[in-house]
C-alpha positions as CSV (number, residue, x, y, z in Angstrom):
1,X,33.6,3.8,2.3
2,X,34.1,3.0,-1.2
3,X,31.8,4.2,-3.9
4,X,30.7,0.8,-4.8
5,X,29.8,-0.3,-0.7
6,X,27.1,1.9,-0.8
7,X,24.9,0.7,-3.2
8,X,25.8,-3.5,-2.5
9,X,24.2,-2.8,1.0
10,X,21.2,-0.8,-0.5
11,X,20.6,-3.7,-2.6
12,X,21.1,-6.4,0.0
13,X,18.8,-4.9,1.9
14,X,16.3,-3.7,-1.1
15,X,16.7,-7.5,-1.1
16,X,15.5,-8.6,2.1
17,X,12.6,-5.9,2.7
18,X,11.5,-4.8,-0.4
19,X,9.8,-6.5,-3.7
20,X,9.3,-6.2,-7.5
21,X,6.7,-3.6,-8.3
22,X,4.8,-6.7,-9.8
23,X,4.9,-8.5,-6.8
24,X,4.0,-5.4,-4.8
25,X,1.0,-4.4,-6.5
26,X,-0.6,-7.9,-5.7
27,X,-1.9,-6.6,-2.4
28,X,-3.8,-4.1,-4.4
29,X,-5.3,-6.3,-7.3
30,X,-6.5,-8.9,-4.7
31,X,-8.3,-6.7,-2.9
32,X,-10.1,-4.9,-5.9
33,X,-10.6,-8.2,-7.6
34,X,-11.6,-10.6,-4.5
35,X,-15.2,-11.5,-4.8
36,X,-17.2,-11.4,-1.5
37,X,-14.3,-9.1,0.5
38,X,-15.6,-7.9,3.3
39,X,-16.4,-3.9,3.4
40,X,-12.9,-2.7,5.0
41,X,-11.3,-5.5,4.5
42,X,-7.1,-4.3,3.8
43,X,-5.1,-6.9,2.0
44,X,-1.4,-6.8,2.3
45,X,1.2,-9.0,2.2
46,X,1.6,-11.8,4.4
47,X,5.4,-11.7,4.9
48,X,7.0,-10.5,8.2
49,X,5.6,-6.8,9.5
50,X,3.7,-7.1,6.2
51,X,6.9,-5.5,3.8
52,X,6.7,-8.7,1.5
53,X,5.0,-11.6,0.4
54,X,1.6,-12.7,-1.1
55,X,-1.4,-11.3,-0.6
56,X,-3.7,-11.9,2.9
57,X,-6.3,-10.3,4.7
58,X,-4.1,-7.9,7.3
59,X,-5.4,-5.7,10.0
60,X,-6.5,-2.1,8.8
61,X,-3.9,0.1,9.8
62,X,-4.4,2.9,12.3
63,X,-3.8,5.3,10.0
64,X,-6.1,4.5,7.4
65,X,-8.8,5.2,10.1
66,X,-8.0,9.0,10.0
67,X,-10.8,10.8,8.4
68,X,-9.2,14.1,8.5
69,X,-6.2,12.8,6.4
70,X,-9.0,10.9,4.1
71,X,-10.9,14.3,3.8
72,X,-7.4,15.7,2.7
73,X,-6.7,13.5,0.3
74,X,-10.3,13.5,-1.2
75,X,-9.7,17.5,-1.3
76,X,-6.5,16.8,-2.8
77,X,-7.5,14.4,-5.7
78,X,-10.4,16.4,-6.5
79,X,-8.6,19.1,-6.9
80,X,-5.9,17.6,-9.0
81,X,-8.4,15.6,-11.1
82,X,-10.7,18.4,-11.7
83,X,-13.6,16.6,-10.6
84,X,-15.9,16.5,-8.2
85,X,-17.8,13.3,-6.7
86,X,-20.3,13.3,-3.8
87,X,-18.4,12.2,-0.3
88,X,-20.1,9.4,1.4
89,X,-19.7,8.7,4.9
């Protein structure tokens, strides 16, 4: 394969997957901004298996049920931060 074959297919596909940070962030921004979003409500975007598009209301992934991984992560960023915040359940 030639040097220059390698990264033409990584951007072709980068292309038909993936999206400007910009335009990836949008998921985010709706859902911290949206007034009257339901309690855990995830916003993603609405394009096919939810890589790309605009923002829409999308069903909450299994994974962001874990609480184990979300105890982690709380560990984790307090930790990191240097702070410490009650937990709520």
């Amino acid at each position: 394969m030639g040097a220059g074959l390698v990264p033409r297919i990584a951007n072709t596909f980068n292309r038909l997957v993936a999206q400007s940070a910009a335009d990836g962030a949008l998921p985010s921004i709706a859902a911290a901004t949206e007034p009257g979003l339901a309690p855990l409500s995830f916003v993603g975007p609405d394009g096919l298996a939810e890589w790309r598009g605009k923002p829409k209301l999308v069903k909450l992934p299994p994974k962001a049920k874990d609480q184990e991984a979300a105890d982690r992560l709380w560990a984790i960023s307090e930790n990191l931060t240097a702070l410490r915040y009650p937990q709520t359940a």
